[in-house]
Backbone as ProteinMPNN parsed JSONL, in Angstrom:
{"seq_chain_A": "XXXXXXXXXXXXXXXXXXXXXXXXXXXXXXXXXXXXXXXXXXXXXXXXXXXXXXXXXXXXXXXXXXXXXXXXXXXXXXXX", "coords_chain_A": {"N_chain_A": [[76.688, 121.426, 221.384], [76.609, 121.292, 224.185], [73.938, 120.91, 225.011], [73.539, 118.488, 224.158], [75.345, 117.093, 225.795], [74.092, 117.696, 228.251], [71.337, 116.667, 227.897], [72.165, 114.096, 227.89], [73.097, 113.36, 230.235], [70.736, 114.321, 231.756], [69.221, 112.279, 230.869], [70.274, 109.909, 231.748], [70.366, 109.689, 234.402], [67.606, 109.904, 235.039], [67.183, 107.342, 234.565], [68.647, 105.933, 236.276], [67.338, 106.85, 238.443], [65.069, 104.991, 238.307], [65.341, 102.55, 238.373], [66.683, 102.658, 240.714], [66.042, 102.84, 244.371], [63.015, 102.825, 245.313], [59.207, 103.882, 245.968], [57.041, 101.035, 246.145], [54.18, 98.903, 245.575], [51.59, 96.685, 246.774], [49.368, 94.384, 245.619], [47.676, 96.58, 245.558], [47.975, 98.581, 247.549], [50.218, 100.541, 248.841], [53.649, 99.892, 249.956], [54.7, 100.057, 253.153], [57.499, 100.144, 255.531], [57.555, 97.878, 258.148], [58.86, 98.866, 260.256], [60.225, 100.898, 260.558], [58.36, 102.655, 259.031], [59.042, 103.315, 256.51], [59.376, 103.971, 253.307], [60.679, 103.855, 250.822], [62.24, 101.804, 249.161], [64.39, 99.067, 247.866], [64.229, 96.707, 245.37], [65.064, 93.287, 245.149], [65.289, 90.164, 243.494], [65.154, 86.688, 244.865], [66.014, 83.426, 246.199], [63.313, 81.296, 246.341], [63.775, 79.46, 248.9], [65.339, 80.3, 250.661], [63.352, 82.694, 251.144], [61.227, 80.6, 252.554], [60.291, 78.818, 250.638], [59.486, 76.549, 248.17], [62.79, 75.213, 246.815], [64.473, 76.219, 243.707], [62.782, 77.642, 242.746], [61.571, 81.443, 243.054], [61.406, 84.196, 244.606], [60.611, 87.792, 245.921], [62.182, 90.064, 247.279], [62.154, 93.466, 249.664], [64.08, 96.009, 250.399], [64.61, 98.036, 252.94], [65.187, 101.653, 252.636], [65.853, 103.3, 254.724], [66.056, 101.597, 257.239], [66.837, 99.408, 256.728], [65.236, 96.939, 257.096], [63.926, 94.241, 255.632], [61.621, 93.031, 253.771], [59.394, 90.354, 252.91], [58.043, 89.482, 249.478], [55.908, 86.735, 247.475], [55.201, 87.141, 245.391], [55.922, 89.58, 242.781], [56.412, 92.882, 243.303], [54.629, 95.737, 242.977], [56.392, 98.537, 241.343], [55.904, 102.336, 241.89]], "CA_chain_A": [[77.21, 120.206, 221.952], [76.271, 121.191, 225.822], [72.667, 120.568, 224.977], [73.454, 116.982, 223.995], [75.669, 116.466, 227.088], [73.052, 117.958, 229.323], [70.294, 115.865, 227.505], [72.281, 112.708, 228.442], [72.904, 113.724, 231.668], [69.043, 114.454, 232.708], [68.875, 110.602, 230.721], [71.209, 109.04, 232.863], [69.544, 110.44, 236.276], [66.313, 109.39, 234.853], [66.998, 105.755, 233.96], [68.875, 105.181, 237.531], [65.948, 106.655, 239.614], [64.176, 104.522, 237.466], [66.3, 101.333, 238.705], [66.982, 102.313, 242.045], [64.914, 102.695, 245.447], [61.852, 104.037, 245.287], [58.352, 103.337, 246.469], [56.334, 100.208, 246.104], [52.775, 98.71, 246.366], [51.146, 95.036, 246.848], [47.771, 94.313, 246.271], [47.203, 98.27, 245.573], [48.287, 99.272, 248.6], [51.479, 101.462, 249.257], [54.247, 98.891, 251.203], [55.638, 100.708, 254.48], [57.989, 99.352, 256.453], [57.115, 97.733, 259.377], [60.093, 98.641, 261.459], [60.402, 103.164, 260.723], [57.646, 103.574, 258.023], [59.484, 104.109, 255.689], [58.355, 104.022, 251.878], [61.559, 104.007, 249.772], [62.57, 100.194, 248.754], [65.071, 98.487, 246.483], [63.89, 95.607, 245.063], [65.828, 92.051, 244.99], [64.361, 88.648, 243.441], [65.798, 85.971, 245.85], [65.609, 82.396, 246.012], [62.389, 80.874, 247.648], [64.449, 78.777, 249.824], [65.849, 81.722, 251.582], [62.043, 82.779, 251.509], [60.627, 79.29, 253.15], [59.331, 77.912, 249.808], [60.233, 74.989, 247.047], [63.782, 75.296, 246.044], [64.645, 76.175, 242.608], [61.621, 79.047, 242.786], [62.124, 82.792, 243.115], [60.595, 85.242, 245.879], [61.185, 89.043, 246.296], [62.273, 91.042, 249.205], [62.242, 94.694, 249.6], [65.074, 96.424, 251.639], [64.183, 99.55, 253.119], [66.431, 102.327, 252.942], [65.797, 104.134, 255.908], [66.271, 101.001, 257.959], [67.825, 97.837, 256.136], [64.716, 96.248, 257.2], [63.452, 93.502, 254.898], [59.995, 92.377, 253.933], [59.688, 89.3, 251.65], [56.721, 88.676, 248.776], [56.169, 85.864, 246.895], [54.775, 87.697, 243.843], [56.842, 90.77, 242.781], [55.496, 93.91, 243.982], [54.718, 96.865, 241.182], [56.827, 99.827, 241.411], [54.943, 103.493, 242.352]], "C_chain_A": [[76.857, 120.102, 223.438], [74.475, 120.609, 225.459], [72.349, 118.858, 224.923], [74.209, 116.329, 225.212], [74.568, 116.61, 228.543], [71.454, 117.232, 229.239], [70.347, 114.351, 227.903], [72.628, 112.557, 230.036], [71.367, 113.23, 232.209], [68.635, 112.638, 232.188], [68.932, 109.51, 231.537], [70.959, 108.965, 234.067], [68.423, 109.894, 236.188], [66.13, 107.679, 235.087], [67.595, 105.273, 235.336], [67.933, 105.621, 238.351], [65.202, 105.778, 239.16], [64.508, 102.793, 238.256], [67.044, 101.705, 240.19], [66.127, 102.466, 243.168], [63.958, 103.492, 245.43], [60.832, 103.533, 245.907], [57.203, 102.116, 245.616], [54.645, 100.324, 246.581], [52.495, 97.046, 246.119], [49.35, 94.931, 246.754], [46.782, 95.783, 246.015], [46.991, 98.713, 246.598], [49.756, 99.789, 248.513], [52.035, 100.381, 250.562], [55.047, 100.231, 252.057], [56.587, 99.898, 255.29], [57.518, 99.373, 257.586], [58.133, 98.441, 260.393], [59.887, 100.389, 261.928], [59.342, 103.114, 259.746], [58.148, 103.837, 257.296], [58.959, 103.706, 254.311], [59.08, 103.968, 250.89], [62.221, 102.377, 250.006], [63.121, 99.915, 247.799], [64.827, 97.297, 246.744], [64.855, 94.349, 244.551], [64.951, 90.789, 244.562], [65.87, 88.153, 244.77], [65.357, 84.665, 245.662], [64.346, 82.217, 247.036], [62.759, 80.546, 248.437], [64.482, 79.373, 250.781], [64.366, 82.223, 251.942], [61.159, 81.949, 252.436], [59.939, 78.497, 251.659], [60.136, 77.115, 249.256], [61.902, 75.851, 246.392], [63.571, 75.209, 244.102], [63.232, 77.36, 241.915], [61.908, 80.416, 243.197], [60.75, 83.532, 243.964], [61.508, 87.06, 245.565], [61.348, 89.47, 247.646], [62.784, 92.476, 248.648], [62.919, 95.474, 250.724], [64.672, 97.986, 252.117], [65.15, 100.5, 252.981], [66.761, 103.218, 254.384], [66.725, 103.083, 257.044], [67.251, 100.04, 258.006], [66.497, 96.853, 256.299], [64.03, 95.178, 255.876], [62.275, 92.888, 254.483], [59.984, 91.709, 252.474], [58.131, 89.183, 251.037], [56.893, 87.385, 248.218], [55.98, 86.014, 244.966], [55.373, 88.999, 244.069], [55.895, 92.665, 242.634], [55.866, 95.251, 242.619], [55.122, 98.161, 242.29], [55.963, 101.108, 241.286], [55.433, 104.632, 241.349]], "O_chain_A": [[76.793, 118.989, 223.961], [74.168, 119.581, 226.062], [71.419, 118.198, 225.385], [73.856, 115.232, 225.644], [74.383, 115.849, 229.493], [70.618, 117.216, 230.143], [69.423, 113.576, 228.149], [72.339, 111.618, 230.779], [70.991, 112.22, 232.805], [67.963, 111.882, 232.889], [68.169, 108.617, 231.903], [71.415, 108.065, 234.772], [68.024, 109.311, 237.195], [65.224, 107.033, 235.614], [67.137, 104.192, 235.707], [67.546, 104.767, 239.149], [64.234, 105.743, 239.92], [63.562, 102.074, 238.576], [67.92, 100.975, 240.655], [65.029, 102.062, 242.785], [64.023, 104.718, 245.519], [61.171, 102.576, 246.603], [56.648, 102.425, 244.561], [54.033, 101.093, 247.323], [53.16, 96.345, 245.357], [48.454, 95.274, 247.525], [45.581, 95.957, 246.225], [45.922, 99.28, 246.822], [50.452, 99.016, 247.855], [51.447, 100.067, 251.597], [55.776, 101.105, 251.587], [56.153, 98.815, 255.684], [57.1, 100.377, 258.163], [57.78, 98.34, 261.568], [59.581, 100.933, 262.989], [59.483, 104.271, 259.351], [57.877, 105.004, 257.013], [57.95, 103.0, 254.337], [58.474, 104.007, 249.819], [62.619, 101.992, 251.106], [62.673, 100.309, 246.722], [65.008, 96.721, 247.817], [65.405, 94.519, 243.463], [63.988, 90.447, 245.25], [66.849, 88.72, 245.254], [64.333, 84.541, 244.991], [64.256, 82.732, 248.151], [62.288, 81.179, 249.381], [63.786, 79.141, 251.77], [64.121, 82.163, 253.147], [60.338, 82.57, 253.111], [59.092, 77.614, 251.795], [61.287, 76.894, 249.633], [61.965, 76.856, 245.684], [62.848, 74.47, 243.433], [62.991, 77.656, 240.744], [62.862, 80.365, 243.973], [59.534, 83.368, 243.873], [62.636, 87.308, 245.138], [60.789, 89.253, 248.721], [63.491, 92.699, 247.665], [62.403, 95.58, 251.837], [64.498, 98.915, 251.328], [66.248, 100.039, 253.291], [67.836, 103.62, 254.831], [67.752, 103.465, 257.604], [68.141, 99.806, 258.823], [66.6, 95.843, 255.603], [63.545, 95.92, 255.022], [62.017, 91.928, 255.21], [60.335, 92.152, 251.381], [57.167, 88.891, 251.744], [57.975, 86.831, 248.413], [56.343, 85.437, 243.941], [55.417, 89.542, 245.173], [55.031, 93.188, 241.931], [56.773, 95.517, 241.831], [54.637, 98.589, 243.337], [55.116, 100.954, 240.406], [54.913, 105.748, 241.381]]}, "name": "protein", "num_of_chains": 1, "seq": "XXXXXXXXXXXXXXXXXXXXXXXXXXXXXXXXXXXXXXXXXXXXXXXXXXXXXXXXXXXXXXXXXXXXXXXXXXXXXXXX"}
């Protein structure tokens, strides 16, 4: 029975690094933050609006963790 709790364990660890900040790229490049460099990002859609574009359209932004800093796409950036 520990084998099956320790199996969902290592699951459960897996599937939230999986879904939480990690590193990005755009274009096939590796995104850094402008602000510290940093390289670890959780990903948010967001409205364009908030972006500068057409209401009722969707943008991403990528929060840094190091910093808080923010850097917005318009196309959603592939996970590393």
């Amino acid at each position: 029975m520990s084998q099956f709790f320790d199996a969902l364990k290592a699951g459960a660890k897996a599937a939230a690094d999986a879904l939480g900040p990690g590193p990005y790229a755009v274009a096939g490049r590796r995104v850094r933050c402008a602000h510290c460099g940093g390289e670890r990002f959780a990903l948010r859609a967001v409205l364009a609006h908030e972006v500068g574009g057409v209401a009722g359209a969707y943008g991403y932004a990528l929060r840094c963790e190091g910093c808080s800093h923010v850097l917005l796409f318009g196309d959603a950036p592939e996970r590393q």
